[in-house]
C-alpha positions in Angstrom: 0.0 0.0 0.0 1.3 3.4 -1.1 -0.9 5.4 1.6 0.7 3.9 5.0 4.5 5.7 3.9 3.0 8.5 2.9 0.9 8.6 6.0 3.9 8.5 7.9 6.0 11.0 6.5 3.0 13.4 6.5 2.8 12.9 10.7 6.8 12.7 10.8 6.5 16.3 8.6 3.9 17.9 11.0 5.5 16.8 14.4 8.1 17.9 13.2 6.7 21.6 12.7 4.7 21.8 15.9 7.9 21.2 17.1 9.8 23.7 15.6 6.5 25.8 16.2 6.7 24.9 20.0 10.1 26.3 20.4 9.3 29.2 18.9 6.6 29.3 21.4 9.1 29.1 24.1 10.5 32.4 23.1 7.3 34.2 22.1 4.4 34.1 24.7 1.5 34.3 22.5 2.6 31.2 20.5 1.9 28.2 23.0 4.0 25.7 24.0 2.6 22.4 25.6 -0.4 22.5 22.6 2.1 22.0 19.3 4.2 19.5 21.6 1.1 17.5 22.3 0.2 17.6 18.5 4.0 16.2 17.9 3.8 13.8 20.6 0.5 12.6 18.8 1.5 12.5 15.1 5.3 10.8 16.6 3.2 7.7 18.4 1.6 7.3 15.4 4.8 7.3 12.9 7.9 7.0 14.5 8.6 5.5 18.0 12.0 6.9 17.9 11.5 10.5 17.5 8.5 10.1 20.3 10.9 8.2 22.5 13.0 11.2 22.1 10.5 14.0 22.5 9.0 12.5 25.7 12.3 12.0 27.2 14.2 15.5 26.2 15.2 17.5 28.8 13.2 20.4 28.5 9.9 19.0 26.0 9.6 16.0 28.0 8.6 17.9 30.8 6.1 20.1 29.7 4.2 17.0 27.6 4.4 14.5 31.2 3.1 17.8 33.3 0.6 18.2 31.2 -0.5 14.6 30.0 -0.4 13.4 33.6 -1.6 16.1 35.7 -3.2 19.1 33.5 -0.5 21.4 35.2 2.6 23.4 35.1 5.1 25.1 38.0 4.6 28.0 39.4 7.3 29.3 38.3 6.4 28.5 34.4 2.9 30.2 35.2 5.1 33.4 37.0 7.7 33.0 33.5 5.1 32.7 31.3 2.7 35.9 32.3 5.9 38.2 32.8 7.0 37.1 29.2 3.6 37.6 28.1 3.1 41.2 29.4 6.6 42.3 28.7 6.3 41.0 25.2 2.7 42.5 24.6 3.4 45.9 26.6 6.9 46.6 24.6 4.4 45.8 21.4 1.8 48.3 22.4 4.0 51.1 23.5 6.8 50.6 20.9 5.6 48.7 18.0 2.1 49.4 17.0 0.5 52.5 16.8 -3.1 51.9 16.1 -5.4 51.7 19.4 -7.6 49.0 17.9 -4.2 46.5 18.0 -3.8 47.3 21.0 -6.9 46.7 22.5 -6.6 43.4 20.5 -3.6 43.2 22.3 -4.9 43.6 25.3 -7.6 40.8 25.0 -5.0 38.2 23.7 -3.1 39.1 27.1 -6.1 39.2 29.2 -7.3 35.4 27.5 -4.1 33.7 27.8 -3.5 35.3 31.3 -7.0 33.4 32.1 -6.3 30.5 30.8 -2.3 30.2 32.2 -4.1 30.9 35.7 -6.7 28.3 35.2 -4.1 25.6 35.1 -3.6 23.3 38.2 -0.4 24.4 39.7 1.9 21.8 40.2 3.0 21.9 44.8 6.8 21.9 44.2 9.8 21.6 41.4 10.3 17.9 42.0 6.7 17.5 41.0 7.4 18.4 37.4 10.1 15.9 36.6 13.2 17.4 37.3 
């Protein structure tokens, strides 16, 4: 069957963007994280058990995919990281970048939903709880 390689390669392609996309994400607070590693995760179990072996157990990626497959949480200190990258990232755009007040208000809500939803994660009690 010609459709089972090509399958493959199509999920081996995509993880490997959502991961490129989540380390991007790392560096850019508006583009999430834990979501594109989940999708790579995904499409990896389903093409290659290498590269999923190695995604679950890298150093940094394997932590945020078993936090968040296993108990729907992150560290404090992610969630602390995370908002103060956010705001400084969205406040330097506002002020610096972008003059039109409809952006920023845009702006504003993008900060104000992810800020929810960042909150509205468990929290996980202690460092040790998140793998490391």
């Amino acid at each position: 069957m010609v459709k089972k390689p090509l399958q493959k390669w199509i999920l081996i392609s995509i993880g490997i963007l959502s991961v490129v996309l989540a380390t991007g994400g790392i560096l850019l607070p508006l583009l999430p994280t834990t979501p594109f590693l989940l999708l790579a995760a995904a499409c990896f179990i389903r093409s290659s058990d290498r590269l999923y072996q190695m995604l679950i157990s890298h150093k940094w990626f394997g932590v945020y995919i078993k936090n968040y497959r296993e108990n729907k949480a992150i560290t404090k200190r992610s969630k602390v990281m995370i908002l103060l990258l956010l705001w400084c990232t969205l406040g330097y755009s506002a002020i610096v970048v972008f003059s039109s007040l409809a952006i920023r208000i845009i702006l504003i809500f993008v900060g104000m939903g992810v800020t929810f939803h960042i909150i509205r994660l468990a929290t996980l009690s202690s460092e040790s709880d998140s793998g490391k």
